[in-house]
Backbone as a printed PyTorch tensor [residue, N CA C, xyz], in Angstrom:
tensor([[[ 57.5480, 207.3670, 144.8880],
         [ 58.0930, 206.2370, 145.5990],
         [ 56.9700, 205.2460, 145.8860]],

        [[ 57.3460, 204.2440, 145.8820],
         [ 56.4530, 202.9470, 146.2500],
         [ 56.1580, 202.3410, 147.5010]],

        [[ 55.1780, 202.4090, 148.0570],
         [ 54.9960, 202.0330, 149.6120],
         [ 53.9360, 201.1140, 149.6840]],

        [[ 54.7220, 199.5070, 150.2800],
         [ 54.6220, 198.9180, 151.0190],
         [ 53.4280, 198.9320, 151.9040]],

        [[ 52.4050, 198.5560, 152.6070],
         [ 51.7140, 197.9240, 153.3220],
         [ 52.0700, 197.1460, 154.3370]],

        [[ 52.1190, 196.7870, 155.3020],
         [ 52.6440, 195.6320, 156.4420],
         [ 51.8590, 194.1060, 155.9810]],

        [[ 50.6530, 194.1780, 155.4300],
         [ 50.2340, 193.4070, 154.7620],
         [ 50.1510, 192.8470, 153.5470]],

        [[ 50.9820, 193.6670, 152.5810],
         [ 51.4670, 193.3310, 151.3990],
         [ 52.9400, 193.0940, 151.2150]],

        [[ 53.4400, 193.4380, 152.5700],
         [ 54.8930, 193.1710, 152.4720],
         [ 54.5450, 191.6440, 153.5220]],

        [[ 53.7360, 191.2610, 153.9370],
         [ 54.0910, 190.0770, 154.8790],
         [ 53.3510, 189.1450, 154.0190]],

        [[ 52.5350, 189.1740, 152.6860],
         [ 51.9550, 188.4610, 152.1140],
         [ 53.2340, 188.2440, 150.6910]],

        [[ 53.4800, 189.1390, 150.5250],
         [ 54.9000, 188.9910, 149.3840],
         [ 55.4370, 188.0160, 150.1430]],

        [[ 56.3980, 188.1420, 150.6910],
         [ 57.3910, 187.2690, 151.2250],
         [ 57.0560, 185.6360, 151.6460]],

        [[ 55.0540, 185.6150, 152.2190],
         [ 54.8510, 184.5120, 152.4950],
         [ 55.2320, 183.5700, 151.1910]],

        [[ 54.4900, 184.2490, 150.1700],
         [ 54.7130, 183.8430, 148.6070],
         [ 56.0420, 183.6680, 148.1780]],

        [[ 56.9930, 184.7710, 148.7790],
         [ 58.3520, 184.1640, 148.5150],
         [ 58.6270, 183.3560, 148.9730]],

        [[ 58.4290, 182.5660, 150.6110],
         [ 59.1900, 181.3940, 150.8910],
         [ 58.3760, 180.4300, 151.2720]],

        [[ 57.3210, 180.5750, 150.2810],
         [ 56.7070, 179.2960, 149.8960],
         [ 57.1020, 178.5540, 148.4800]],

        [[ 57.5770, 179.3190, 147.6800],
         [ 57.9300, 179.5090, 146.6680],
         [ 58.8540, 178.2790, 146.5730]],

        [[ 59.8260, 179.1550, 147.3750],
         [ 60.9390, 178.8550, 147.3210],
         [ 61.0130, 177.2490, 147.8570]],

        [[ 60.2760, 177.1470, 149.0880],
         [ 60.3790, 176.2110, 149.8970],
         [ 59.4600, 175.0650, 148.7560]],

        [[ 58.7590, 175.1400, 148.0310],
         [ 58.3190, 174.2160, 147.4660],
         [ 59.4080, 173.8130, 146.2990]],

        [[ 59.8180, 174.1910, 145.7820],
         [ 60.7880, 173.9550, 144.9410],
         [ 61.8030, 173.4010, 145.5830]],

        [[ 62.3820, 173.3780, 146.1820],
         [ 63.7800, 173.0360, 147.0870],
         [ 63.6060, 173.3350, 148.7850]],

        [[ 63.2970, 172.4030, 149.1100],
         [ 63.0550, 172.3400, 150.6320],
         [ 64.5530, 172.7750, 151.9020]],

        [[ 65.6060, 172.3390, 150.8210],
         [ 66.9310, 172.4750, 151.1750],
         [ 66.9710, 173.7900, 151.5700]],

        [[ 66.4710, 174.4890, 150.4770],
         [ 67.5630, 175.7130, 150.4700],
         [ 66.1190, 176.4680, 150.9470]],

        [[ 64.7610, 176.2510, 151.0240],
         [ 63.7770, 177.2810, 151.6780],
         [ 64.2490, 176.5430, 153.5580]],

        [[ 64.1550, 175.8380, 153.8930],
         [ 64.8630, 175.6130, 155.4780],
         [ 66.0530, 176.6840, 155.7440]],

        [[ 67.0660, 176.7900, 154.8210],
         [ 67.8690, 177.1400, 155.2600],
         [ 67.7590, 178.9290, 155.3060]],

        [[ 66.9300, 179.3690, 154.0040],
         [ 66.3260, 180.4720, 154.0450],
         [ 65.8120, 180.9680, 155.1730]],

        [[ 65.1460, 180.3680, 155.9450],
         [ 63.6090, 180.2880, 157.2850],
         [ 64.8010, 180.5090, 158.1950]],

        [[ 66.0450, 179.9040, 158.2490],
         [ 66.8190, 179.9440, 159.6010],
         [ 67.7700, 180.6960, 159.2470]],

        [[ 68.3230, 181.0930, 158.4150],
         [ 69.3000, 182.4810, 158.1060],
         [ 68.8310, 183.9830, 158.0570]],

        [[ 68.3560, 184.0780, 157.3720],
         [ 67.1520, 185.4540, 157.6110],
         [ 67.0640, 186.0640, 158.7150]],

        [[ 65.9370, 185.0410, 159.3190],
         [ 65.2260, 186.0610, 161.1660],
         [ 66.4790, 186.5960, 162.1130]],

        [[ 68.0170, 185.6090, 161.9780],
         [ 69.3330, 186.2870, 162.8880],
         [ 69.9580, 187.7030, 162.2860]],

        [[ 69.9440, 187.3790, 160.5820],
         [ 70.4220, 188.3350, 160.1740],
         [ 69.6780, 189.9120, 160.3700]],

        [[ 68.2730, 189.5650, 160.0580],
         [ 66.9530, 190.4590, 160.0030],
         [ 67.2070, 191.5250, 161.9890]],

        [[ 67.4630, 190.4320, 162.6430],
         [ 67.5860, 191.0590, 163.5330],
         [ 68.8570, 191.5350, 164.1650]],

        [[ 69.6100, 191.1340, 163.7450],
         [ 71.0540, 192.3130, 164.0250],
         [ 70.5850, 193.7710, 163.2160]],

        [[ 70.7210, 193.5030, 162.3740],
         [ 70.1540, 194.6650, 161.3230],
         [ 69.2080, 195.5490, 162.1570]],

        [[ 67.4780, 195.4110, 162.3140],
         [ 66.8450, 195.8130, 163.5420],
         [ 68.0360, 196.3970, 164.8850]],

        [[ 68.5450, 195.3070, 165.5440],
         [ 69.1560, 196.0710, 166.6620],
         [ 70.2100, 197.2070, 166.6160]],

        [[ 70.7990, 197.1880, 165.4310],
         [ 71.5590, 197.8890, 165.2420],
         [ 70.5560, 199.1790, 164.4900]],

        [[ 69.9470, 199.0000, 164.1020],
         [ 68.9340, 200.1430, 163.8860],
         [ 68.6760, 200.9020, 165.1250]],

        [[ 68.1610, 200.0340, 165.8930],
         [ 67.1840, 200.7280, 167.3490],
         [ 68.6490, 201.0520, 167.8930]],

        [[ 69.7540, 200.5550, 167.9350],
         [ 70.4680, 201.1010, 169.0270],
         [ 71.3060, 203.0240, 168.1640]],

        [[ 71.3420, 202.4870, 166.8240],
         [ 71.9720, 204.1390, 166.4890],
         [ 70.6620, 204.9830, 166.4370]],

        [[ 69.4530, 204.6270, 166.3370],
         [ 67.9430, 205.3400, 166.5910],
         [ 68.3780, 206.0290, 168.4960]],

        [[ 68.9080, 205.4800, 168.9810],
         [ 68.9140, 205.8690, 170.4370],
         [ 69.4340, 206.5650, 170.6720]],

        [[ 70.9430, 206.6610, 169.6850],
         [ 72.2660, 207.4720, 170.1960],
         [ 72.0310, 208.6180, 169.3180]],

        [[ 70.8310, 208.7240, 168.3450],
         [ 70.6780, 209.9520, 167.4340],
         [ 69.8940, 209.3240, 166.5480]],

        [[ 68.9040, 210.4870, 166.8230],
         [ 66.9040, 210.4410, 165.7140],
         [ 67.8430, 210.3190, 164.3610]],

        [[ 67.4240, 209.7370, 163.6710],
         [ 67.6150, 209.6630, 162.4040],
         [ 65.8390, 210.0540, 161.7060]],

        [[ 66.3010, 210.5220, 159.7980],
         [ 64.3950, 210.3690, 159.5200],
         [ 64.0980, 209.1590, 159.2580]],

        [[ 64.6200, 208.2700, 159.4600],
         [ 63.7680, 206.5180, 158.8480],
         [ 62.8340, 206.5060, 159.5510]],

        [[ 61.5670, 206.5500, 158.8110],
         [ 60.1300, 206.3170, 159.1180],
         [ 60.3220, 204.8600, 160.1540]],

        [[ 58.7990, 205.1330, 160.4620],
         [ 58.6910, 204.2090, 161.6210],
         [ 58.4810, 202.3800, 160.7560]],

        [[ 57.6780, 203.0170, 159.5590],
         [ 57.4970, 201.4290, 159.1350],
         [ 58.6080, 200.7460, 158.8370]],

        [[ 60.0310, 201.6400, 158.7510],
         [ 61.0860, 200.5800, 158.5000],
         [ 61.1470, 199.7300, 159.4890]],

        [[ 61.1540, 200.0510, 160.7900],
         [ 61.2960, 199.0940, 161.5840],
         [ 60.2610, 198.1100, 161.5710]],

        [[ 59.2270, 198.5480, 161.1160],
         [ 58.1400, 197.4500, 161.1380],
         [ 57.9700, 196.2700, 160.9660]],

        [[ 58.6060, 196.8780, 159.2070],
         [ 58.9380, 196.2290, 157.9130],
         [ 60.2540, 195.0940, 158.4030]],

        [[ 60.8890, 195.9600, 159.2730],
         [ 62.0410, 194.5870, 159.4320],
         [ 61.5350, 193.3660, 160.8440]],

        [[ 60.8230, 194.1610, 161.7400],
         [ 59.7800, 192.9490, 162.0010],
         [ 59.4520, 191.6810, 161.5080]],

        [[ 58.7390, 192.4760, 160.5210],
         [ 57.6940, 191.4950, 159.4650],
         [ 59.0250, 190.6900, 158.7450]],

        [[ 60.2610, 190.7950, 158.7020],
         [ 61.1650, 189.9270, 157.9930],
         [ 61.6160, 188.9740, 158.8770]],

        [[ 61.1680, 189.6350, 160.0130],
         [ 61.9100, 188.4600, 160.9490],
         [ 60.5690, 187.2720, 161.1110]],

        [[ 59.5810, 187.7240, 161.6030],
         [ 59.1250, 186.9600, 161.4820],
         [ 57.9130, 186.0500, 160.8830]],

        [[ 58.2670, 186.5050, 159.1440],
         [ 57.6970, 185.7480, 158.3360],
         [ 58.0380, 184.5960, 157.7900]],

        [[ 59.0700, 184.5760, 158.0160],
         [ 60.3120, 183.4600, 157.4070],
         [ 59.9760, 182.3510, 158.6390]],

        [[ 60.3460, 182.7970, 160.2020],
         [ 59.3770, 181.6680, 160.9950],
         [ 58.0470, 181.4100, 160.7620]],

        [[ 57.3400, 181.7370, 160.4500],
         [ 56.1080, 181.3010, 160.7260],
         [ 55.8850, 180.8200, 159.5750]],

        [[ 56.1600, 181.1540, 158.0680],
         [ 56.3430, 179.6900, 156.9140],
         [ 57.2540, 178.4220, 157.2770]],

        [[ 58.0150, 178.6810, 158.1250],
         [ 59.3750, 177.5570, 158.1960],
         [ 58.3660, 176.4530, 159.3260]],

        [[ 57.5960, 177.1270, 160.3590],
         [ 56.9270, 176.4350, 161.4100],
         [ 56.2270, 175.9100, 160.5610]],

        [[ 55.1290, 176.2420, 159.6950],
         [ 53.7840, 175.9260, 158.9230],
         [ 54.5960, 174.5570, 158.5650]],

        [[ 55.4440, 175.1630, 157.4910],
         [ 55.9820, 173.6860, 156.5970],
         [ 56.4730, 172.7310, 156.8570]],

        [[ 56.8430, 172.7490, 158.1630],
         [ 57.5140, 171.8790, 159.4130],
         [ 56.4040, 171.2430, 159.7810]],

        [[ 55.3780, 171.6920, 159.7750],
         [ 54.3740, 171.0950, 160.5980],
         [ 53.7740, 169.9220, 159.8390]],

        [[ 53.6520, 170.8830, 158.5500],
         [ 53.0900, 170.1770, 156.9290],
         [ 53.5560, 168.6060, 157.1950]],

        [[ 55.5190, 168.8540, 156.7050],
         [ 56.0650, 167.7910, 156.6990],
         [ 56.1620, 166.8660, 157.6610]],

        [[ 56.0520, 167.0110, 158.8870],
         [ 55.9050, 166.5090, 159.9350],
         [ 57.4520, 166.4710, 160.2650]],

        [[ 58.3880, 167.3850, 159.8930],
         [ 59.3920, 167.5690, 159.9080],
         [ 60.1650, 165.9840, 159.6410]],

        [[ 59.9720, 165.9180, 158.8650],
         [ 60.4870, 164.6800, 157.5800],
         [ 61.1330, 165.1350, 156.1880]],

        [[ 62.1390, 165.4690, 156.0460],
         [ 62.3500, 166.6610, 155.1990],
         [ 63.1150, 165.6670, 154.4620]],

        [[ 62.8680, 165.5190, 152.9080],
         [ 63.4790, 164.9060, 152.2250],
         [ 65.3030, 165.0360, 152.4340]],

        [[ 65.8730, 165.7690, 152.7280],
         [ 67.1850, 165.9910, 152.5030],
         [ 67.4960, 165.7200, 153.8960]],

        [[ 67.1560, 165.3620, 154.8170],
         [ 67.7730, 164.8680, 156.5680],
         [ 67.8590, 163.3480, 156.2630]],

        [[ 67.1590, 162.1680, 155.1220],
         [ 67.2850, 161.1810, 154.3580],
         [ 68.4220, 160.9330, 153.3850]]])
């Protein structure tokens, strides 16, 4: 099996939604703000059946869904900042 890093999984993804966000600003914004809500229901609903009964999901899953939540902000802030939040498509 293949394992992840917290730092190779938060450096992937930067690369993914930079990626993305350079190519189509549209659809990497909308990426940056759909994600971190979804990312974290997912998480809570993790931690809350983690409560009502141990499951074996290693600890880095939760980590890992951390790092989803908030990698997607902190490219979406960067590029916001970049643009000076002037985003071709609010034109």
């Amino acid at each position: 099996m293949f394992k992840l890093s917290l730092l190779e999984s938060f450096l992937l993804q930067v690369i993914f939604y930079c990626v993305i966000w350079l190519l189509n600003e549209y659809i990497g914004t909308l990426l940056c703000i759909i994600i971190p809500p979804i990312a974290l229901a997912v998480l809570t609903i993790s931690y809350i059946s983690e409560f009502i009964e141990k499951s074996k999901v290693p600890r880095s899953y939760f980590y890992h869904l951390w790092i989803l939540i908030i990698t997607p902000l902190t490219v979406g802030l960067a590029f916001t900042a970049v643009y000076g939040a002037n985003f071709d498509w609010l034109q």
